[in-house]
Steps between C-alpha positions, in 0.01 A plus 500: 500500500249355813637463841381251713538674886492315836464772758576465885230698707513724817255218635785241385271346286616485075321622215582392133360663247622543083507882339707695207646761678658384828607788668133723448317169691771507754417852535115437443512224840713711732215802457217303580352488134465095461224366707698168524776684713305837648511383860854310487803733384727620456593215308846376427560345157685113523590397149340581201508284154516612150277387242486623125144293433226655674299154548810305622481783767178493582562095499777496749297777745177259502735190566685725785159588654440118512530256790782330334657819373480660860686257662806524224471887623520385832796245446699740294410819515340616833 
């Protein structure tokens, strides 16, 4: 299974990102140890989404981390 994340910073600011195991990169952003989110948590997770192809994953992060896929996060989700 791949989980596509949207994160909401300390700074207020989210962070999507895709992995396998949810709960170690949850772990892995609260301690500092992703360079993405070092200076912004704690971090809070929003939703998550469940994916059992890898590339449809990886599809839906890069469309999430677009212009047009950040404003259906802002819309809907944040």
């Amino acid at each position: 299974m791949y989980y596509v994340y949207i994160l909401k910073c300390a700074d207020g600011k989210p962070y999507t990102g895709c992995t396998e195991n949810l709960e170690e990169r949850l772990e892995r952003h609260n301690k500092g140890y992703v360079p993405a989110t070092e200076n912004r948590y704690p971090v809070e997770l929003v939703t998550h989404i469940v994916f059992n192809d890898k590339y449809k994953a990886f599809e839906f992060e890069k469309y999430l981390k677009s212009g047009s896929g950040r404003a259906f996060l802002n819309k809907h989700l944040i």
